[in-house]
C-alpha positions as CSV (number, residue, x, y, z in Angstrom):
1,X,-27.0,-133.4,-69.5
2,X,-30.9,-132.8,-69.0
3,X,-31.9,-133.6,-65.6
4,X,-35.4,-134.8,-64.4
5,X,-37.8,-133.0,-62.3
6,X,-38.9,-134.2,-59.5
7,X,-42.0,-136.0,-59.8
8,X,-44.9,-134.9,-57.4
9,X,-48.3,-136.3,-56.0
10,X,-50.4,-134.4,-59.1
11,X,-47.9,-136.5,-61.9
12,X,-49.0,-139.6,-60.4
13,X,-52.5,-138.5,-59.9
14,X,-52.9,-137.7,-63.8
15,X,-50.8,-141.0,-64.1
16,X,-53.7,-142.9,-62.1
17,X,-56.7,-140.5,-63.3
18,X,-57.1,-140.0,-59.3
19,X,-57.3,-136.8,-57.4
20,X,-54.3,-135.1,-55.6
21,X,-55.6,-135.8,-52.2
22,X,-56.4,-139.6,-52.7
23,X,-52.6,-139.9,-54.0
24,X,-51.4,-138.1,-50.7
25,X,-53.3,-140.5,-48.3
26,X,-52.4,-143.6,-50.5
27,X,-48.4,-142.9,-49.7
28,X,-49.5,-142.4,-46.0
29,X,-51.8,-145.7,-45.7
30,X,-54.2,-144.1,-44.8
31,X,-57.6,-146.7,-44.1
32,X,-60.1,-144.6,-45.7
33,X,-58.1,-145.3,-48.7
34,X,-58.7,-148.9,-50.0
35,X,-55.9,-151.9,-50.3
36,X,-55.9,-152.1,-53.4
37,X,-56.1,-148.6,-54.5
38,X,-52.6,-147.8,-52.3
39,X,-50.4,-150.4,-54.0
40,X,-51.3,-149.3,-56.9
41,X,-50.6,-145.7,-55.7
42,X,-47.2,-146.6,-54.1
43,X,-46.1,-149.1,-57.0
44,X,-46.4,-146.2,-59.4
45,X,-44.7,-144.1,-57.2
46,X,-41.8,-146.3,-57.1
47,X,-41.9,-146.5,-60.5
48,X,-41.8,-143.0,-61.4
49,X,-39.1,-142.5,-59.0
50,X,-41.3,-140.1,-56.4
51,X,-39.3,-138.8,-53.1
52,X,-41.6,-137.7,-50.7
53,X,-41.5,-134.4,-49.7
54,X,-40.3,-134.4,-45.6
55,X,-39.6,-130.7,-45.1
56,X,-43.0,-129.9,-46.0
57,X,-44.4,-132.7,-44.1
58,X,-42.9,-131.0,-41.4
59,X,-44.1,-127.7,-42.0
60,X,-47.7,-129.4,-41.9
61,X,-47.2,-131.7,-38.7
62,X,-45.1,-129.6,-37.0
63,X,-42.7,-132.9,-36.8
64,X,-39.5,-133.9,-38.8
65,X,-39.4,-137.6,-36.8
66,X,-35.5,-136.8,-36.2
67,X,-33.6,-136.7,-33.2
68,X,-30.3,-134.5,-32.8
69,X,-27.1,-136.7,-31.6
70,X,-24.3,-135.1,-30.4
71,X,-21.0,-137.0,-29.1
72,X,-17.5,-135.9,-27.8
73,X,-15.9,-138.2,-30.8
74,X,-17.3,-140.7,-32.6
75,X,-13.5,-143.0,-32.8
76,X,-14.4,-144.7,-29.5
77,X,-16.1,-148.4,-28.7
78,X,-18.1,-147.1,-26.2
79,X,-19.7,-144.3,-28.2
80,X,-20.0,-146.7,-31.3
81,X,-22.2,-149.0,-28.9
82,X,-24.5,-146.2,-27.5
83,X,-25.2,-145.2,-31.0
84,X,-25.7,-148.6,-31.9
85,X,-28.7,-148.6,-28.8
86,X,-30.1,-145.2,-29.9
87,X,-30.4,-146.3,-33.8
88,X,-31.9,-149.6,-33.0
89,X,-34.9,-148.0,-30.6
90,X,-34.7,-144.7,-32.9
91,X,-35.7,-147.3,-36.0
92,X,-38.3,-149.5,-34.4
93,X,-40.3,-146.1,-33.3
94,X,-39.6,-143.8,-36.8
95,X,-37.3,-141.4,-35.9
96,X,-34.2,-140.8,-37.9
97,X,-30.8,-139.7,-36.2
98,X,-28.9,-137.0,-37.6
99,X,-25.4,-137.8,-35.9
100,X,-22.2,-135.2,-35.2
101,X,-19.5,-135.2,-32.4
102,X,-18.2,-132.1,-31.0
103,X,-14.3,-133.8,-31.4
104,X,-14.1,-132.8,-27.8
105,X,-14.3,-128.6,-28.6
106,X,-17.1,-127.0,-27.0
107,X,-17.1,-125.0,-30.3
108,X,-17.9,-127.2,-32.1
109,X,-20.5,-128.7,-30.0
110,X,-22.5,-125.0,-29.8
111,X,-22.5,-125.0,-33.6
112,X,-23.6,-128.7,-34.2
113,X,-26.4,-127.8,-31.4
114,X,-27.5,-124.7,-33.5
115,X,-27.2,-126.6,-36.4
116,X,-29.8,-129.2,-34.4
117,X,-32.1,-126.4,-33.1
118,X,-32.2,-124.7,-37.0
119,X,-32.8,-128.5,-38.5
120,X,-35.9,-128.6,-35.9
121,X,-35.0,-132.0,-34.8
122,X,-37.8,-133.0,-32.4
123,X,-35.4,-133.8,-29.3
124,X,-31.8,-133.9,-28.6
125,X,-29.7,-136.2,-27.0
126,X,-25.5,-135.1,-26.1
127,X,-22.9,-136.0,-24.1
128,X,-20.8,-133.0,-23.2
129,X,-17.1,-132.1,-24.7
130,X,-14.3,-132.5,-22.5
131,X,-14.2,-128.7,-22.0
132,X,-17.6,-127.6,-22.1
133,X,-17.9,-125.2,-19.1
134,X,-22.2,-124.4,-19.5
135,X,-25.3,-125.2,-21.6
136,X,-26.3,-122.3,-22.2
137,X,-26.3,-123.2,-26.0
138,X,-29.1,-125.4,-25.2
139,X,-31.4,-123.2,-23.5
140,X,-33.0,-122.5,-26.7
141,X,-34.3,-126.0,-26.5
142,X,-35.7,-125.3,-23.5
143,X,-37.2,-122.6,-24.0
144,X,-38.8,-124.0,-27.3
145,X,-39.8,-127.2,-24.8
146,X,-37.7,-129.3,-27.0
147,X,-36.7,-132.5,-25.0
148,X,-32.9,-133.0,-23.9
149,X,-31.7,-135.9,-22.7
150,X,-28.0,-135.9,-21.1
151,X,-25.8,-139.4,-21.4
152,X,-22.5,-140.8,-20.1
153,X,-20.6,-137.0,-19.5
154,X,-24.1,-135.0,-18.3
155,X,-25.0,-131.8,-16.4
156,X,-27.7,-131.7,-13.8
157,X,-30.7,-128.8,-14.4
158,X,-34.4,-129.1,-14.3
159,X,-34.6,-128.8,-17.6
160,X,-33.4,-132.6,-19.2
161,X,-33.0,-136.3,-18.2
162,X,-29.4,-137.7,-17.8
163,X,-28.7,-141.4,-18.2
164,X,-25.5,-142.7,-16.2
165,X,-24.4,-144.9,-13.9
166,X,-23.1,-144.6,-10.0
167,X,-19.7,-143.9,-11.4
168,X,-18.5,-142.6,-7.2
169,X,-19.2,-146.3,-6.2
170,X,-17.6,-148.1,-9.1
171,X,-14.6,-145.6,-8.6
172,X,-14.4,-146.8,-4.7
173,X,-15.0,-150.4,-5.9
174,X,-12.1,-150.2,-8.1
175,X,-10.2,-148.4,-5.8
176,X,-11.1,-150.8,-3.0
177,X,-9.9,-153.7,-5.0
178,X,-6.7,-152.6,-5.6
179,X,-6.2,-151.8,-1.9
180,X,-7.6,-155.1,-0.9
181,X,-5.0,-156.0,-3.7
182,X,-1.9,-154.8,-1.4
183,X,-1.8,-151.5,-3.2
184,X,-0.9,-148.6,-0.3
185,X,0.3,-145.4,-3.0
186,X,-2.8,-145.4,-6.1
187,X,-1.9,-143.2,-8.6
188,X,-5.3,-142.3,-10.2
189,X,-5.3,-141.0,-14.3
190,X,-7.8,-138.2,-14.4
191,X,-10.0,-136.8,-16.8
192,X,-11.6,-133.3,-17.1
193,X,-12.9,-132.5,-14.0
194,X,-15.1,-130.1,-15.1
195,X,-16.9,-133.5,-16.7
196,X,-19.1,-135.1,-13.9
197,X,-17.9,-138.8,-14.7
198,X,-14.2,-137.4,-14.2
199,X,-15.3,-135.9,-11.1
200,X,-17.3,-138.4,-9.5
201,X,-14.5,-140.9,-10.4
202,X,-11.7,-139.1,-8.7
203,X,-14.4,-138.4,-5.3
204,X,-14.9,-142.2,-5.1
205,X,-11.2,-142.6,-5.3
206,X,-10.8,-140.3,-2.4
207,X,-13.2,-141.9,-0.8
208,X,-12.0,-145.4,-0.4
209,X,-8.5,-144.1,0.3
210,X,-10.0,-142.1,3.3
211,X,-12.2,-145.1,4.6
212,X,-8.5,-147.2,4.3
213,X,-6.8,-144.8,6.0
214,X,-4.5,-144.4,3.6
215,X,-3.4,-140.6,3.3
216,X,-4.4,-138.8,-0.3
217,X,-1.4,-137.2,-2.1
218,X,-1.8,-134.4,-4.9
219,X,1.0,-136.2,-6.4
220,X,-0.8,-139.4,-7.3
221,X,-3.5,-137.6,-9.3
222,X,-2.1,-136.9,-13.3
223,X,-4.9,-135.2,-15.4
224,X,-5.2,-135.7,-18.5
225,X,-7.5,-136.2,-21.8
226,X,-7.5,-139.7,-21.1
227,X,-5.8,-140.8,-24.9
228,X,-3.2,-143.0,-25.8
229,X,-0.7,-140.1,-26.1
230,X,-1.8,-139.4,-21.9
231,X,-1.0,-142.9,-21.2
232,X,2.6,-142.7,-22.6
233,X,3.0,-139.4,-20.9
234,X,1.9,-140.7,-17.5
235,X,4.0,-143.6,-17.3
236,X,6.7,-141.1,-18.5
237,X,5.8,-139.6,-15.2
238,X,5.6,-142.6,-13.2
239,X,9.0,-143.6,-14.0
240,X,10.7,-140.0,-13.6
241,X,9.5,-140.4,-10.1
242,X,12.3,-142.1,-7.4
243,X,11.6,-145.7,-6.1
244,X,10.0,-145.0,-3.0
245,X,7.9,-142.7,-4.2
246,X,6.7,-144.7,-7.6
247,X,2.9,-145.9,-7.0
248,X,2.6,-149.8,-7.1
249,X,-1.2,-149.6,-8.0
250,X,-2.7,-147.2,-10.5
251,X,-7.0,-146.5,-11.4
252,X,-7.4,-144.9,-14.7
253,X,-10.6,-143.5,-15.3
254,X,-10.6,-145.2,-18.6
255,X,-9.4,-147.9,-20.5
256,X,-7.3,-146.2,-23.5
257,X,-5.0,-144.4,-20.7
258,X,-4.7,-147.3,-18.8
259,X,-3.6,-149.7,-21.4
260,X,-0.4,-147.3,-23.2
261,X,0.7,-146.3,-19.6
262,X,0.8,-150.3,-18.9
263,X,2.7,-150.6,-22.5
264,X,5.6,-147.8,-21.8
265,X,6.0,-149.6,-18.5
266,X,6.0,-153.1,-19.8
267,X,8.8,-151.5,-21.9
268,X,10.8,-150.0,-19.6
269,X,10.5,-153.3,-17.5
270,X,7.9,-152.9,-15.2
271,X,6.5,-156.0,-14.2
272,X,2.7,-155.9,-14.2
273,X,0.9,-156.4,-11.9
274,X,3.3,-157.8,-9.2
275,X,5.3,-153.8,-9.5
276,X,2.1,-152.0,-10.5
277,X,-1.1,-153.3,-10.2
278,X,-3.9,-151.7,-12.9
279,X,-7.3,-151.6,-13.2
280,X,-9.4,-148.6,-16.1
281,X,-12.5,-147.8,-17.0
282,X,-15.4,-148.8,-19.5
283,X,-14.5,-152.5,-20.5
284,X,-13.4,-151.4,-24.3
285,X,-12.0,-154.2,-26.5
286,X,-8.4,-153.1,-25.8
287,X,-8.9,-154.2,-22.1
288,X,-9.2,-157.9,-23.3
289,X,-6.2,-157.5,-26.0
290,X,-3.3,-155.7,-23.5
291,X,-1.5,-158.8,-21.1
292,X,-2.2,-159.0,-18.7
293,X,-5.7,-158.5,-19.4
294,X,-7.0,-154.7,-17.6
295,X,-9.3,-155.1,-14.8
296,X,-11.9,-153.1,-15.4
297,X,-15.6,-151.2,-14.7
298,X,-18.1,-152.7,-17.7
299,X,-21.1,-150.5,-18.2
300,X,-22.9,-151.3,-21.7
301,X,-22.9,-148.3,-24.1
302,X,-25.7,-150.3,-25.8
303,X,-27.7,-149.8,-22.7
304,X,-26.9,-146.4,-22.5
305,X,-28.0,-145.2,-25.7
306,X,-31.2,-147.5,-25.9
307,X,-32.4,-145.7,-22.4
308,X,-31.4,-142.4,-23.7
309,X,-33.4,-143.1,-27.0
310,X,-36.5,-144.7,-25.1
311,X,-36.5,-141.7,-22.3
312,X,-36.4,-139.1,-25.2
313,X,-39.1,-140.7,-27.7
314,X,-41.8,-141.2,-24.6
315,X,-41.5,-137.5,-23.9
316,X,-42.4,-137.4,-27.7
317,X,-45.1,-139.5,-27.1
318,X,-46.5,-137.8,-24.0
319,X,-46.2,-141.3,-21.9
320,X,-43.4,-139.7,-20.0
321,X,-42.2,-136.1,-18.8
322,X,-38.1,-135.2,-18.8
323,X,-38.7,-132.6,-16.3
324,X,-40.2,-135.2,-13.5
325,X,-37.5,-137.5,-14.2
326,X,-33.9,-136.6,-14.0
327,X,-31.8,-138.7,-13.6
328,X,-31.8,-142.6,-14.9
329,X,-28.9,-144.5,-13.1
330,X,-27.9,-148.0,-14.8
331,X,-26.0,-150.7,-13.7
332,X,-21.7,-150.9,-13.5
333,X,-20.0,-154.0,-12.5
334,X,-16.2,-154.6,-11.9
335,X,-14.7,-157.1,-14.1
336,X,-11.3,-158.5,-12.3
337,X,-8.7,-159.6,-14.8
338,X,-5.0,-160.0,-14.1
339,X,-3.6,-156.7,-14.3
340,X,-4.5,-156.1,-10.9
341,X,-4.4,-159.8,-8.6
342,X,-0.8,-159.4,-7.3
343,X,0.6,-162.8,-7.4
């Protein structure tokens, strides 16, 4: 099978008896160039099936208009909907995304963030593995002055922007309702706490406990990675435990745990909430589908991932600097739903 060459700006000059460099600032609209004259440049272009040549754009401008994404996983609601934020601002300003998830290996996400730095995307935006322990794989984006900005699972430096939310108050919130709720022994599902929305979660769970007077016990807290196979597993613990000791109110510090721990205990005939009141994390679909329905914190990814986006490409822009402004906090609200009103 023969194969084409590719066609370049000199084919479509001879094609158009026109010089090299008019061609080249026909594709790019540029105003010196009459109306008439591009359309004609960039219908024969089509037409003879031209690609424009980026990489060498970028060589020139010193630019490749894309911006690095890297997520723990990209099989979750919330992450879909940050994306969905980040590609809708990315578009409207013309960058491209060049998307990979770490699958929650710190491994991984130090080669996807080399792969980034040797692409020469023009900014990165992450959210940290479960198990990352430092960034130093991104100081040569510092050290380059290549923006970072930090969302959802972030780590403070002087170096980058993160975009979150308060997540110590909406744990005490939660953990306040629940106690307002009758709840006296809350058994909280952890995450990582080496990730700061794990850790802030579990201090605002401490917190409201404390201001309740209700005494914290070690016992209570079951760590975890937060999936459906930690849900199982904690209500596996939850019933190994005797009567008196079993908690009647549980926090999760996300949904997905939540909602399997409530099934195995639905199962083993746990009645929720009246026995066990519940109430998770990040208002994923799943929260409406389980019955009861999970009380909840809703925070939009959506949100997330257009500030992230907007706070990066301003940097680009010059209209804003990440090192002045480090952290962006949005809003959280707790949605209360049956799995947590005691009857």
């Amino acid at each position: 099978m023969k194969y084409e060459k590719d066609v370049t700006i000199y084919d479509i000059a001879k094609s158009l008896k026109l010089s090299a460099a008019t061609v080249s600032r026909g594709l790019r609209n540029h105003p010196t160039i009459n109306k008439h004259t591009r359309k004609e440049i960039i219908d024969t272009a089509k037409e003879m099936g031209y690609r424009s040549n980026s990489f060498a754009s970028s060589l020139r401008t010193k630019k490749t208009n894309t911006i690095g994404v890297i997520v723990p996983r990209l099989n979750s609601y919330f992450v879909a909907s940050v994306l969905a934020g980040m590609e809708d601002v990315s578009y409207k300003e013309g960058y491209n995304l060049i998307i990979s998830q770490s699958l929650e290996k710190v491994e991984k996400e130090v080669f996807n963030a080399h792969t980034m730095f040797n692409k020469r995307v023009d900014g990165l935006l992450i959210s940290l593995a479960y198990d990352s322990i430092n960034i130093d794989h991104l100081i040569p984006f510092f050290k380059k002055n290549i923006p970072v900005v930090f969302f959802d699972r972030t780590s403070q430096n002087n170096e980058s922007t993160s975009i979150l939310i308060d997540n110590y108050k909406a744990a005490y919130e939660t953990t306040k309702h629940l106690l307002d709720n009758g709840c006296t022994r809350i058994m909280h599902l952890a995450g990582n706490l080496l990730r700061n929305v794990y850790a802030e979660r579990l201090q605002g769970y401490k917190a409201a406990l404390k201001d309740h007077n209700i005494i914290f016990d070690e016992a209570l807290i079951y760590t975890s990675k937060l999936d459906e196979e930690a849900g199982y597993s904690a209500a596996d613990y939850i019933l190994s435990l005797q009567a008196d000791k079993r908690p009647n109110g549980v926090f999760s510090a996300n949904d997905t745990a939540a909602v399997h721990c409530m099934i195995r205990l639905k199962s083993a005939g746990v009645v929720i909430p009246n026995d066990i009141a519940f109430a998770g994390f990040n208002n994923d679909p799943i929260s409406k589908v389980i019955e009861p329905n999970l009380t909840t914190i809703n925070y939009s990814g959506y949100h997330v991932g257009e500030a992230a986006a907007l706070s990066l490409i301003n940097h680009l822009k010059g209209t804003t600097n990440i090192k002045t402004t480090n952290t962006i906090v949005l809003r959280a609200d707790l949605i209360i739903r049956d799995s947590s009103v005691k009857k």
